[in-house]
C-alpha positions as semicolon CSV with decimal commas, in nm:
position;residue;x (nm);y (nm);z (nm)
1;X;-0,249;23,616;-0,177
2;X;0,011;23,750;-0,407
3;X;0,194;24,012;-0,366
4;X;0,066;24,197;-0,706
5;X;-0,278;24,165;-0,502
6;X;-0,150;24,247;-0,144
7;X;0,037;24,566;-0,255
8;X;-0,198;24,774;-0,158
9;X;-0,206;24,664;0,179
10;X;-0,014;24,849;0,417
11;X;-0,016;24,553;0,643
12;X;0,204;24,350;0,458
13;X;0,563;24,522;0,446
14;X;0,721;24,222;0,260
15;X;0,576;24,383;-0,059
16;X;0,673;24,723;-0,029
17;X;0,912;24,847;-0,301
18;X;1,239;24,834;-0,209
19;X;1,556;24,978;-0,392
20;X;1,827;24,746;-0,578
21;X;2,128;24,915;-0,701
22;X;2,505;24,827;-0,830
23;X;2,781;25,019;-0,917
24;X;3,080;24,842;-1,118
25;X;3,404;25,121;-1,165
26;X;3,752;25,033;-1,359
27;X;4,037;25,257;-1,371
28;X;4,330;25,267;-1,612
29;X;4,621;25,499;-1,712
30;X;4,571;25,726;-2,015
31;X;4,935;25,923;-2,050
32;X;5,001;26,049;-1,676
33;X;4,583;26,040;-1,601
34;X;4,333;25,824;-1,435
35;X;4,074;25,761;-1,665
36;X;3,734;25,532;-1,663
37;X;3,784;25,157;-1,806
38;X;3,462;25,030;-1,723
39;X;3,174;25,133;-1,609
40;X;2,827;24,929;-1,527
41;X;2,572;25,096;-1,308
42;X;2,205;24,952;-1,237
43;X;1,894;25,019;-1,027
44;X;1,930;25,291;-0,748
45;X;2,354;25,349;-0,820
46;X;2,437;25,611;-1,039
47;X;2,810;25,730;-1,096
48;X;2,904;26,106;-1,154
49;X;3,247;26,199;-1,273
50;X;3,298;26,566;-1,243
51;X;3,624;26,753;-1,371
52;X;3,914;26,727;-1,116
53;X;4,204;26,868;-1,088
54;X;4,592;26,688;-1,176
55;X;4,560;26,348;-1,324
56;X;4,321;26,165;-1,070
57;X;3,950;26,027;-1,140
58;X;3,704;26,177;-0,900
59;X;3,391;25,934;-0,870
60;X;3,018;26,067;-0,719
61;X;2,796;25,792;-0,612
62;X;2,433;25,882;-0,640
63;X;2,156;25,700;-0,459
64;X;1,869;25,764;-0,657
65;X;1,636;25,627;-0,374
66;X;1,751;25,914;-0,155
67;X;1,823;25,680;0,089
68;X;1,817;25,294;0,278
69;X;1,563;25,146;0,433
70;X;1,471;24,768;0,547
71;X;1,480;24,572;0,241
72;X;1,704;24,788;0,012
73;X;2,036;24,602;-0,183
74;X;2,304;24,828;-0,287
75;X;2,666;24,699;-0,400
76;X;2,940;24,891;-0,497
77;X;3,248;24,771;-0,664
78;X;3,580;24,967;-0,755
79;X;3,880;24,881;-0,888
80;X;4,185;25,074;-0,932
81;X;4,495;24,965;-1,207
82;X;4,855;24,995;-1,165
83;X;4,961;25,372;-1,123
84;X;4,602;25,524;-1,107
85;X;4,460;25,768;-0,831
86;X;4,071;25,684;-0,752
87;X;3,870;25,935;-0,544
88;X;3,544;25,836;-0,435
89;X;3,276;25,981;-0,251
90;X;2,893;26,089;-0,236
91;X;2,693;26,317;-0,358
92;X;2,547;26,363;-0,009
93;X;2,446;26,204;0,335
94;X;2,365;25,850;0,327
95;X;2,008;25,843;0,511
96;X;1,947;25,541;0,700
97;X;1,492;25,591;0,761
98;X;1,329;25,356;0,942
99;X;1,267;25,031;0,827
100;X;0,941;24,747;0,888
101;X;0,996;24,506;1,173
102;X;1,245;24,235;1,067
103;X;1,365;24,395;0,772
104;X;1,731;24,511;0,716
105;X;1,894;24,747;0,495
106;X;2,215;24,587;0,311
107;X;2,520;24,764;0,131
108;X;2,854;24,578;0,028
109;X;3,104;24,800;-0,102
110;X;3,448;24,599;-0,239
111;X;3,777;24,780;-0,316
112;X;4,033;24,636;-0,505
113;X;4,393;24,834;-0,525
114;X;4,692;24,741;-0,778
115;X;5,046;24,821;-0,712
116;X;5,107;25,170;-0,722
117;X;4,817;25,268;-0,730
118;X;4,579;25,500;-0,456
119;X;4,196;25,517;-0,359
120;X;4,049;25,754;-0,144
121;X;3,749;25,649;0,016
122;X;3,584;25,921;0,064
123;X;3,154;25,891;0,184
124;X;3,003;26,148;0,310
125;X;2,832;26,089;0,676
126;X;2,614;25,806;0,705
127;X;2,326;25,964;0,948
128;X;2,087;25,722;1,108
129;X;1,723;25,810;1,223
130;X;1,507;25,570;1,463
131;X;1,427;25,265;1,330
132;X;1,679;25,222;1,087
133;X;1,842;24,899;1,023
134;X;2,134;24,853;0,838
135;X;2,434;24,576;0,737
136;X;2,699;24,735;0,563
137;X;3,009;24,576;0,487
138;X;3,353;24,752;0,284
139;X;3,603;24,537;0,200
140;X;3,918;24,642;0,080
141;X;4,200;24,415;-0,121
142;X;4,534;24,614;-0,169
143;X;4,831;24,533;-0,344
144;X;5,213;24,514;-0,181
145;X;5,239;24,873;-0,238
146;X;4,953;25,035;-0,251
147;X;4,795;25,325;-0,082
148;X;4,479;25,411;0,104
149;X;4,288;25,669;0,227
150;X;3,961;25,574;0,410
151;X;3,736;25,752;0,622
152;X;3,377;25,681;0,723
153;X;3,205;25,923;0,926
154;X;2,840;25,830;1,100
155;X;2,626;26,057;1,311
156;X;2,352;25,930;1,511
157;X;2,014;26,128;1,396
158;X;1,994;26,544;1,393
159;X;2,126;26,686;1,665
160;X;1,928;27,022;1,621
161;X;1,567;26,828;1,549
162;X;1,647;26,669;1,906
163;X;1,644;26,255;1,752
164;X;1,765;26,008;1,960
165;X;1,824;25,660;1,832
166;X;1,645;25,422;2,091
167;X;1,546;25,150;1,841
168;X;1,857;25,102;1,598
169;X;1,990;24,759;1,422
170;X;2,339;24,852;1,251
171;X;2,581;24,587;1,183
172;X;2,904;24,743;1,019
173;X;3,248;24,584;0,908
174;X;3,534;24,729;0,787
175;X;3,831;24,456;0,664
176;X;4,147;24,599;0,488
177;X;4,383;24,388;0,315
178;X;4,734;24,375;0,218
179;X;4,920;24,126;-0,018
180;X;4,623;23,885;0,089
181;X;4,686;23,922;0,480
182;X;4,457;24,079;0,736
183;X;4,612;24,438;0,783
184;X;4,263;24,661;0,928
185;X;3,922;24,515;1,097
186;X;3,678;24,704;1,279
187;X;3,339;24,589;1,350
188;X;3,101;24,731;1,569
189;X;2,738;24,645;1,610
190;X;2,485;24,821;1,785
191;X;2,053;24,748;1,873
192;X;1,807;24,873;2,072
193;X;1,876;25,179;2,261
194;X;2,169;25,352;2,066
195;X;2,166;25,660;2,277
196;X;2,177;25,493;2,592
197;X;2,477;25,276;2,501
198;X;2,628;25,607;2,345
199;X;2,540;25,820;2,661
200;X;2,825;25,600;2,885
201;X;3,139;25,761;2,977
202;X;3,346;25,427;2,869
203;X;3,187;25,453;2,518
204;X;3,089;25,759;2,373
205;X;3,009;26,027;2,689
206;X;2,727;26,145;2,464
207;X;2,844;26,202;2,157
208;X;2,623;26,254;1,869
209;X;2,876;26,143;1,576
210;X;3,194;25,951;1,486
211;X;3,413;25,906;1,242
212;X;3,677;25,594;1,163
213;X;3,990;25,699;0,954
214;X;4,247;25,469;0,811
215;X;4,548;25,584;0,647
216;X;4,799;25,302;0,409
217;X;5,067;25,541;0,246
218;X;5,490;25,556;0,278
219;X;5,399;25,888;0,422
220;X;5,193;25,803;0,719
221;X;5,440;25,821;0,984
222;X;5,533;26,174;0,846
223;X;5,169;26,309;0,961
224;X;5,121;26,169;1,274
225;X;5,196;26,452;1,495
226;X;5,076;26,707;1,321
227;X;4,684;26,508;1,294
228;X;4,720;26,453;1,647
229;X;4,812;26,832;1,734
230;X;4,440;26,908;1,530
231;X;4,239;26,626;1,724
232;X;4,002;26,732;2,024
233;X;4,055;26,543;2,372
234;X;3,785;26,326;2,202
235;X;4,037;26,199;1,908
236;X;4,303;26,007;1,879
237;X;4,594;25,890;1,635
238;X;4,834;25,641;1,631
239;X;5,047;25,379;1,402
240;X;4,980;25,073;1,435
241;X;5,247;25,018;1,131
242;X;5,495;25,224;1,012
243;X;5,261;25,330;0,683
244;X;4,973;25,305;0,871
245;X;4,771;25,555;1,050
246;X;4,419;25,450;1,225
247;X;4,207;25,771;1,362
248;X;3,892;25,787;1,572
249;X;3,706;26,071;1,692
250;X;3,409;26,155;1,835
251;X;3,203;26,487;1,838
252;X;2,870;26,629;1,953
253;X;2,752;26,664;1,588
254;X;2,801;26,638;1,263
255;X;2,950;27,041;1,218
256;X;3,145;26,962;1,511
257;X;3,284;26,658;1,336
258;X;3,336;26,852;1,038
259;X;3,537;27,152;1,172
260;X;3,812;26,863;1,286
261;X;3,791;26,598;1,037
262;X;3,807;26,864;0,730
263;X;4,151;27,020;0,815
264;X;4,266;26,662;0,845
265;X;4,165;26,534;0,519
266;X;4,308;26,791;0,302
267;X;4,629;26,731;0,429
268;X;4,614;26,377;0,393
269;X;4,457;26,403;0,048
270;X;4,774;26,669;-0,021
271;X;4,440;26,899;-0,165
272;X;4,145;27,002;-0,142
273;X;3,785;26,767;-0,065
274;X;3,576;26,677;-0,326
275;X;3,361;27,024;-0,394
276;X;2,991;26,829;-0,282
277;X;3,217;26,799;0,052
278;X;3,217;27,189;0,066
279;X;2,844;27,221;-0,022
């Protein structure tokens, strides 16, 4: 049986559409402005490049499949020249549904930073609903001196619907580096019973989100104490060089998450959000 003859049958998962998408993004300097120099976007990845203010290129991913499920390929690649500022984010939540047994969602995002240059890294919350599966990786390749701002918030299904994650397979890696040498890794996997794992005192004492923040800049030492003056007793901040900061924080929600983490970014961006952050 083929699967042009099977598709019909809801018994065979393995033939289910699934969503394929990539997103290739080039920077360059035009005068004192970021500006596009290449651009290559297939399948399920759009890019949007609303008007921003100063000299920096804002960049909106789109998911056209309105989401990840078991099965679905999405890649994004970025790359930012000598001198150019690079702010990316989405044009929403990433929704991670449900997906058949055995299949796995996959996203690889790559970041590639020239001297003198900056990206912000700026995704909206990944929220994950019961069943989902999902390997995401984000690598990111700096120059000597280049900067970084990267923040990737997840919240573990809707708080107010009353979800609870007690089948989950999420695999996710975060790798930052500098001049070719390791500078940032953070891994964390969890499967099977989220909530109970998240429940424990030790690990998350019931929190329903959390967010990972990594700051590379000349400047990071200057905001330390005034991030960790806005952080709950669920946050934290700390150096772990002198130009970079590494933040974690947990909250019962996403809004919760938001009230903290939004006061934080601004200053760290020196400006306001992207506006679909405000939306």
């Amino acid at each position: 049986m083929t699967c042009h003859t099977a598709i019909a049958n809801a018994a065979t998962p393995a033939c289910q559409p699934r969503a394929r998408g990539t997103l290739r993004l080039s920077t360059k300097l035009s005068g004192n402005s970021t500006v596009l120099d290449g651009l290559r976007q297939a399948g399920a990845l759009k890019g949007l490049f609303p008007r921003g203010a100063g000299g920096a290129l804002q960049a909106v991913t789109l998911n056209t499949a309105g989401g990840i499920t078991g099965g679905d390929r999405l890649s994004v690649a970025m790359r930012a020249a000598p001198g150019t500022t690079l702010t990316v984010t989405t044009q929403a939540c990433e929704r991670i549904y449900r997906a058949q047994p055995g299949q796995t969602g996959h996203v690889r995002n790559r970041v590639r930073i020239a001297d003198g240059a900056r990206v912000n890294w700026l995704p909206q919350e990944t929220l994950l609903y019961d069943g989902g599966a999902l390997r995401r990786s984000l690598t990111v390749d700096m120059a000597t001196d280049a900067s970084l701002l990267l923040v990737e918030p997840m919240v573990f299904g809707r708080a107010a619907m009353g979800e609870t994650l007690t089948d989950i397979r999420l695999d996710d890696r975060i790798e930052i580096r500098r001049a070719g040498q390791p500078l940032y890794l953070d891994a964390q996997r969890l499967q099977g019973d989220a909530a109970a794992h998240l429940r424990r005192p030790v690990i998350a004492d019931s929190a329903g989100a959390m967010v990972a923040l990594v700051f590379v800049a000349a400047a990071a030492a200057a905001h330390l104490d005034a991030v960790r003056a806005a952080l709950p007793a669920t946050g934290g901040a700390s150096l772990i060089r002198d130009d970079v900061m590494v933040l974690r924080l947990l909250a019962a929600d996403s809004f919760e998450l938001r009230q903290v983490l939004l006061p934080v970014l601004q200053r760290l961006l020196g400006g306001d959000l992207p506006r679909c952050w405000m939306i």
